[in-house]
C-alpha positions as CSV (number, residue, x, y, z in Angstrom):
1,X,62.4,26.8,75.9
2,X,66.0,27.4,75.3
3,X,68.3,25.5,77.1
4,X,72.1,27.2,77.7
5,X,75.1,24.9,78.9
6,X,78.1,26.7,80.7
7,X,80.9,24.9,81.3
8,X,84.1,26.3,83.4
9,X,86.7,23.4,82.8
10,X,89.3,24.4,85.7
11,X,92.4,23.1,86.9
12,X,90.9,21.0,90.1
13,X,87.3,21.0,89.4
14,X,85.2,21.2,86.5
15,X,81.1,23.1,86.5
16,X,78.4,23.1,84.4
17,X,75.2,25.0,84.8
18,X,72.2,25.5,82.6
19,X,70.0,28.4,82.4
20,X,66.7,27.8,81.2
21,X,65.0,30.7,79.1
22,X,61.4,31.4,78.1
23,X,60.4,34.3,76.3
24,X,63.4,36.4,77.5
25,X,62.7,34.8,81.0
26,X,64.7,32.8,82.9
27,X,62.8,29.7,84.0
28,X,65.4,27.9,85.9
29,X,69.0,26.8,86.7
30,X,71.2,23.4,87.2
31,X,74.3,22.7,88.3
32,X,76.4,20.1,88.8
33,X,80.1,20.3,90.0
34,X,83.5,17.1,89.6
35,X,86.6,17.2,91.3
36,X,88.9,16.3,88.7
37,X,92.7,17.3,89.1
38,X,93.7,17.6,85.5
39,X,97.5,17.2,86.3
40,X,96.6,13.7,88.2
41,X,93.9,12.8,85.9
42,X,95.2,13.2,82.7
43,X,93.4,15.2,79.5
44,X,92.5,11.4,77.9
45,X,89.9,11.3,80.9
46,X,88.4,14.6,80.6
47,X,85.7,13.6,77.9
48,X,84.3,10.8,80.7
49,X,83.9,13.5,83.2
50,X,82.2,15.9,81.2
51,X,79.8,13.1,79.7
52,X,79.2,12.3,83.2
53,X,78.5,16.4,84.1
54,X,76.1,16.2,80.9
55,X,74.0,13.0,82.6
56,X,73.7,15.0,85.7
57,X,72.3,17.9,83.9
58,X,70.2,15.8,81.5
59,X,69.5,18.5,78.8
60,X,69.5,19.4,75.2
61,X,71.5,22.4,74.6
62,X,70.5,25.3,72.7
63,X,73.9,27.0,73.1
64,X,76.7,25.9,74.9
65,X,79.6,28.6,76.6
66,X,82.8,27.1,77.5
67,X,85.6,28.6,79.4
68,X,89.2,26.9,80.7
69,X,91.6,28.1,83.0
70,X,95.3,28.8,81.4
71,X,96.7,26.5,83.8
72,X,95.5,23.8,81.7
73,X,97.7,24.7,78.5
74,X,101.0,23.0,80.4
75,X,98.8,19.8,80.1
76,X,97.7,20.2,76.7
77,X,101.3,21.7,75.3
């Protein structure tokens, strides 16, 4: 079984899923979703939120896909 995370790190909220794959078949699918306002937040709180995502999901990853939204590079720059 191979386990891929996505996660889509946004502005407001942050997803994860995971697609579970068995000989080219997928086998299931979590998700798990955290309001977070970046902005408000701060980026020093982000690792918490995604550990937190992670328990939810309660995987090992195979392969891991991350996007972010370019609204975040004010925060980061």
């Amino acid at each position: 079984m191979v386990n891929i995370l996505g996660l889509d790190i946004g502005g407001a909220n942050i997803k994860a899923a995971v697609l579970k794959v068995k000989d080219n078949h997928v086998k299931g699918l979590k998700t798990a979703t955290e309001y977070f306002p970046i902005w408000k937040m701060g980026k020093k709180k982000l690792p918490i939120i995604l550990k937190k995502l992670l328990l939810k999901l309660g995987e090992n990853f195979s392969f891991v896909g991350v996007t972010m939204t370019a609204e975040l590079s004010d925060v980061y720059f």
